[in-house]
C-alpha positions in Angstrom: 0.0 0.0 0.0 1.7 3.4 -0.8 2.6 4.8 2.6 0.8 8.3 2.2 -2.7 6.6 1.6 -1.7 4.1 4.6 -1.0 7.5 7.0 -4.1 8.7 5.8 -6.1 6.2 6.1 -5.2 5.4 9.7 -5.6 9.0 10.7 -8.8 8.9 9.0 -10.3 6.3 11.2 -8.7 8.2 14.3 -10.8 11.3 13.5 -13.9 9.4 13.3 -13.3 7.4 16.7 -12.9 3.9 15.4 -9.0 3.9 16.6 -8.1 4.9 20.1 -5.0 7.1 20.5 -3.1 4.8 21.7 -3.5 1.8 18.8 -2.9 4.6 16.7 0.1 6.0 17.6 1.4 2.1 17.6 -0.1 1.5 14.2 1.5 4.7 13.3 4.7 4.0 14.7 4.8 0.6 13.1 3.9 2.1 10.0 7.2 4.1 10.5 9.6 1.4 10.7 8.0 -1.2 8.0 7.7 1.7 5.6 9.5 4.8 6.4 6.4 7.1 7.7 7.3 10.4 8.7 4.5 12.4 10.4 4.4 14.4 13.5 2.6 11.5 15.3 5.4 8.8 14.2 8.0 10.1 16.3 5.1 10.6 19.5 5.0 6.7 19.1 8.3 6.0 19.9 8.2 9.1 23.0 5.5 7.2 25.1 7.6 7.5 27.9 7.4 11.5 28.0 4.5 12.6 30.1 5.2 15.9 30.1 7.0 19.3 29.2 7.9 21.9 31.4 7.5 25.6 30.0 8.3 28.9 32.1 6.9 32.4 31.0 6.1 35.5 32.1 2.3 34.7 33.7 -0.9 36.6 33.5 -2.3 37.3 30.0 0.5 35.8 28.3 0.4 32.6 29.9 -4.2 32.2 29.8 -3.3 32.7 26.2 -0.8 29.6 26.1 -2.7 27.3 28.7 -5.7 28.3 26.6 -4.7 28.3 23.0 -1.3 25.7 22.7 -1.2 24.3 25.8 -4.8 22.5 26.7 -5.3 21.8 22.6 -1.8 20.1 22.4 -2.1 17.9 25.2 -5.8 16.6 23.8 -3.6 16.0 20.4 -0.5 13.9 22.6 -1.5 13.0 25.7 1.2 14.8 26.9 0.6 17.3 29.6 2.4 20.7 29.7 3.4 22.3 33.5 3.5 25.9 33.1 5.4 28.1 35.5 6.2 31.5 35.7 9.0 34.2 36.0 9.1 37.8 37.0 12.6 38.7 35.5 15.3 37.2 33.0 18.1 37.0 35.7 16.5 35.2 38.2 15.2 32.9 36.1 18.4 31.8 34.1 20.3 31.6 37.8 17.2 29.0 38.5 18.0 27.1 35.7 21.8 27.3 35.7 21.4 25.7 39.3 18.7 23.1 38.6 19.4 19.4 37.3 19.6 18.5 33.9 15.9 18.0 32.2 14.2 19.9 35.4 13.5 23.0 32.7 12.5 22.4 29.5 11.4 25.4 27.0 11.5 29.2 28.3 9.5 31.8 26.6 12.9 34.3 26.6 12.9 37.9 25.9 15.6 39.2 23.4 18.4 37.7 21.1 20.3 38.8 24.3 18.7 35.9 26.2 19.3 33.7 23.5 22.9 34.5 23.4 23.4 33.8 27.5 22.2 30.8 27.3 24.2 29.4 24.6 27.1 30.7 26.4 26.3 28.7 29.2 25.8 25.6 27.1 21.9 25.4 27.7 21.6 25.0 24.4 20.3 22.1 22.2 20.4 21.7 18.4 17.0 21.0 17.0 15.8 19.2 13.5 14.2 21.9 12.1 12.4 19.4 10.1 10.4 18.3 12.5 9.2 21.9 13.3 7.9 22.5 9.5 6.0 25.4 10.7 8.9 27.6 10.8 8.9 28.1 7.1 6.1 30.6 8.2 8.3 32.4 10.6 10.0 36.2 9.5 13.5 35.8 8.3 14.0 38.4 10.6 13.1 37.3 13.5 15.0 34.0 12.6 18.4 35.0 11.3 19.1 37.1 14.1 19.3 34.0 16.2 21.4 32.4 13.4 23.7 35.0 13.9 24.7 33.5 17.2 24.2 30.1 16.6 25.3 29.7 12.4 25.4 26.1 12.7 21.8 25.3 14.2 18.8 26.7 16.2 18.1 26.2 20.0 14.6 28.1 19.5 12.2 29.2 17.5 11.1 33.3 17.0 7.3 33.3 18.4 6.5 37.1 19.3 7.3 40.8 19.4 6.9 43.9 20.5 8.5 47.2 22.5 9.0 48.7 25.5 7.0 51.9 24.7 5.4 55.0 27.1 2.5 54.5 28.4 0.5 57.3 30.0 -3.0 57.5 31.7 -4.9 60.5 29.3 -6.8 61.6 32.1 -3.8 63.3 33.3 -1.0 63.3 29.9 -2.9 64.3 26.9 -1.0 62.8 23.2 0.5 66.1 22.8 2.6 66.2 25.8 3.8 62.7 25.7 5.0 63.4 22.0 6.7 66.0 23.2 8.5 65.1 26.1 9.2 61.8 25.1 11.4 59.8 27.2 12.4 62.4 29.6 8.5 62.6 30.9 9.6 59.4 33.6 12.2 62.2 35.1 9.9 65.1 35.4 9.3 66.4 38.5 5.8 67.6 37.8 4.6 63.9 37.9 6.7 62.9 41.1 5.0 59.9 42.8 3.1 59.3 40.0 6.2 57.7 37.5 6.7 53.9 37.4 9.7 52.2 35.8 10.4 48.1 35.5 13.3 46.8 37.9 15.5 46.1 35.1 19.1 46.7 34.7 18.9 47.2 30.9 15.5 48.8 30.6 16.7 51.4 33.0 19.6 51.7 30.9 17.6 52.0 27.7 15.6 54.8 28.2 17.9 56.6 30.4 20.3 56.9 27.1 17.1 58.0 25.7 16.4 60.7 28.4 20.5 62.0 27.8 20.0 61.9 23.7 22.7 58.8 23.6 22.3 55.4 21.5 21.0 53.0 23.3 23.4 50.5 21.7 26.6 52.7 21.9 26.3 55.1 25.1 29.4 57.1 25.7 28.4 59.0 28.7 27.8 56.2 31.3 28.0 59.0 34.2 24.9 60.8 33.0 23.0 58.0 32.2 23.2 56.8 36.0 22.5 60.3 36.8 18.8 59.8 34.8 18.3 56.4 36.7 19.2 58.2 39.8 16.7 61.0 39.1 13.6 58.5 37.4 14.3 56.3 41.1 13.8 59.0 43.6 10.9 60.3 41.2 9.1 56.8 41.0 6.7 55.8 42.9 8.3 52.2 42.9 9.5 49.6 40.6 7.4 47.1 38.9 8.4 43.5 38.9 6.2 42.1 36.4 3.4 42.4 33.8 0.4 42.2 36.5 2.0 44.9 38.4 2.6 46.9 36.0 -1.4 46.4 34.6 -2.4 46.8 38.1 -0.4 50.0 38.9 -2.1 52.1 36.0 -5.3 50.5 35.6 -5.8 51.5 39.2 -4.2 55.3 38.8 -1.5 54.7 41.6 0.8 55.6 38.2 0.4 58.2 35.8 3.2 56.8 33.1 5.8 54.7 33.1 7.2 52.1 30.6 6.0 49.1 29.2 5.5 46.1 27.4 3.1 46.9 24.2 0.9 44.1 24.7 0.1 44.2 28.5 -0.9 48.0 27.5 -3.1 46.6 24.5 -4.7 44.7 26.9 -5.6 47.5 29.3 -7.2 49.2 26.2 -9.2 46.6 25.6 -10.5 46.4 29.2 -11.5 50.0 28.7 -9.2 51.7 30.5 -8.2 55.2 28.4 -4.3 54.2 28.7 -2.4 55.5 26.0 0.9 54.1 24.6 3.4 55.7 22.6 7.0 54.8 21.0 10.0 57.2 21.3 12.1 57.2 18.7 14.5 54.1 19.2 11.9 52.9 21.6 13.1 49.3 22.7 12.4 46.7 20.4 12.6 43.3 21.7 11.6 39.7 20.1 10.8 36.8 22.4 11.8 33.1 21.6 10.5 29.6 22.7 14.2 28.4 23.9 14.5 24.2 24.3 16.5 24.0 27.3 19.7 21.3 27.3 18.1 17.8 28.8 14.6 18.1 27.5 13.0 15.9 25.6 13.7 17.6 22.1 11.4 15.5 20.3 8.7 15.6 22.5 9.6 19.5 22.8 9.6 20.2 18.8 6.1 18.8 19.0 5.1 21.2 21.0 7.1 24.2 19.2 6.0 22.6 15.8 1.9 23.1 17.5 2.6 26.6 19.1 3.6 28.1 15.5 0.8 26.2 13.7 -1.3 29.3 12.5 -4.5 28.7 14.2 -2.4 28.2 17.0 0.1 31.1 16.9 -2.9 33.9 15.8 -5.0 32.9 18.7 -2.4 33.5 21.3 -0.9 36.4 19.5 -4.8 37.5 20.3 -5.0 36.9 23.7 -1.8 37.8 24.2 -2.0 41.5 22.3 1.5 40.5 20.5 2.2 40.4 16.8 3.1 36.6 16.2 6.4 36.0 14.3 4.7 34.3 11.3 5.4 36.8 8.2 1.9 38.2 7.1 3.3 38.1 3.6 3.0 33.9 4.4 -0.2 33.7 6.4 -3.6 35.3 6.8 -2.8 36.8 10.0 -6.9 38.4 10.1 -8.0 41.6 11.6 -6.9 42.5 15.1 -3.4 41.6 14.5 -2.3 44.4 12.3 -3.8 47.0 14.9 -1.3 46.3 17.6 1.2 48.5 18.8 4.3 47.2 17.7 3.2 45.3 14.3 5.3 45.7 11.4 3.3 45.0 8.2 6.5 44.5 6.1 7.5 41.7 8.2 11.3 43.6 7.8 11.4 44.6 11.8 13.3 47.3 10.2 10.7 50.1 12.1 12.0 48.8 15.4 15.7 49.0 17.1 16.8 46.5 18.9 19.3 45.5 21.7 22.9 44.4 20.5 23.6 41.3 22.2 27.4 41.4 22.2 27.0 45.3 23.1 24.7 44.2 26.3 25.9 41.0 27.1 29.9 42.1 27.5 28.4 44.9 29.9 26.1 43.3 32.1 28.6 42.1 34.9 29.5 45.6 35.6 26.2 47.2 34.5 23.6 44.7 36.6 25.8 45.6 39.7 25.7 49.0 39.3 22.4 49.2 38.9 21.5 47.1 41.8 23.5 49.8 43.8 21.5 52.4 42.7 18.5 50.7 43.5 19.2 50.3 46.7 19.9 54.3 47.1 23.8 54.5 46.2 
């Protein structure tokens, strides 16, 4: 029997309920080793002992859009269960997993080629067949090659969302005019003392205070005055955010005015019908996040999963809960209606709108930087 018509006609009768999922997957799987079958549920037959993947993100809206969208749906297709857990910061998380057992973390929803980069440093990395993820044909260039530039040789993740680090500004008190105006240098005005938020990260603070002293972000040459800025946004703040639920909670409930902060976790304000605005400074922090396979998972059982999340019923519906652009190239797929509305989209799938971090620029500074900065936190 030619082996296409055999896949087909198995997976036929598993549709229609006359095969369970497990005499299919070993009909499948024997199917693959008498004839050479390769379908995403062959290789599932021969990972029966995997029961589960572990996945870390950032919680809140992002992670009821996985549970809802990738994670539930894909375990109803596998049979394998995926335990979610969450992170508040970068750092902490990548000193958890540097100090865990092999295996214990499996895929990490990273922020920045950056991340990517620190990892593979550390030799957390893994090299995965790309042909068993065929969904990433539908992924930017963009988004990918900027991995490759680390890794030439293979992949260790797959591009999955974007976005920036914008202003964002209740209107009741900052009309469009004066955030436009002010730009970046709003979050050290004294007129809004108390009212200013700012995210407890090194680089972020970094970022935008080489905004606020009219330096690259990517090449700043007065380090001196850049401290300065943190040193004047800190004792202007009313506190520092730790996470994405904080940061909703702090303006939705007016105990901030403006601040920074992630595009989509401001989308979704919006849309709960709160009149927060959000704008983008010029070289406004661009940032790509990643689904990074962690060394000692269960690849296989882990490009499954990858190979699901960037499927494009998959990918759209979480870029929609989520309020992130997806990285599937809208030249490729349909990406429908509320996508292109979000802040941060780029319609010419280039990325060429936004400015990212330089990894080797930030990563060969954050020893001395991340110290610094925690100095300064603490009021030095």
């Amino acid at each position: 029997m030619d082996n296409t018509k055999r896949y087909e006609r198995l997976l036929e009768r598993y549709r229609n309920g006359d095969l369970d999922r497990r005499s299919f997957l070993g009909l499948i799987g024997a199917a693959g080793v008498a004839y050479g079958v390769q379908t995403p549920f062959a290789k599932m037959a021969f990972a029966q002992d995997v029961t589960q993947v572990r996945f870390d993100g950032w919680g809140g809206v992002v992670s009821e859009a996985f549970r809802r969208h990738a994670f539930d749906p894909y375990t109803a297709e596998t049979g394998i269960n995926v335990v979610d857990g969450t992170f508040a910061g970068g750092d902490e998380y990548l000193a958890q997993v540097r100090s865990s057992q092999e295996g214990e973390y499996n895929i990490a929803h990273l922020s920045g080629v950056f991340d990517y980069a620190r990892y593979v440093n550390f030799g957390l990395d893994v090299e995965l067949n790309i042909d068993n993820i065929p969904n990433m044909e539908l992924v930017m260039d963009a988004l990918t090659n900027a991995f490759r530039g680390i890794t030439p040789d293979h992949l260790s993740a797959v591009p999955y969302n974007y976005g920036t680090t914008g202003l964002a500004y209740n209107r009741a008190y900052i009309s469009d005019e004066e955030i436009r105006e002010k730009g970046a240098s709003i979050l050290i005005d004294p007129e809004y003392q108390g009212k200013i938020g700012g995210w407890s990260d090194w680089r972020t603070r970094l970022w935008y205070a080489a905004l606020q002293t009219g330096q690259s972000p990517n090449d700043i040459q007065d380090m001196e005055a850049a401290w300065e800025a943190i040193r004047n946004h800190r004792d202007l703040a009313l506190k520092y955010w730790g996470s994405g639920a904080e940061l909703m909670s702090l303006l939705a409930e007016e105990e901030i005015y403006v601040t920074e902060g992630w595009s989509g976790r401001i989308a979704a304000l919006q849309e709960q019908g709160h009149d927060i605005g959000y704008y983008d400074p010029p070289s406004s922090f661009g940032w790509q996040e990643c689904l990074f396979v962690i060394k000692g998972s269960p690849v296989e059982a882990c490009e499954e999963l990858l190979n699901f999340m960037l499927a494009p019923e998959t990918s759209i519906a979480v870029a929609e809960g989520q309020n992130y652009p997806p990285a599937l190239d809208g030249s490729k797929v349909d990406l429908g209606t509320k996508i292109p509305t979000l802040p941060a989209y780029d319609p010419s799938g280039t990325l060429d709108a936004l400015t990212f971090a330089d990894p080797t620029y930030w990563n060969g500074n954050e020893a001395e930087w991340s110290e610094t900065f925690s100095r300064v936190q603490r009021g030095f």
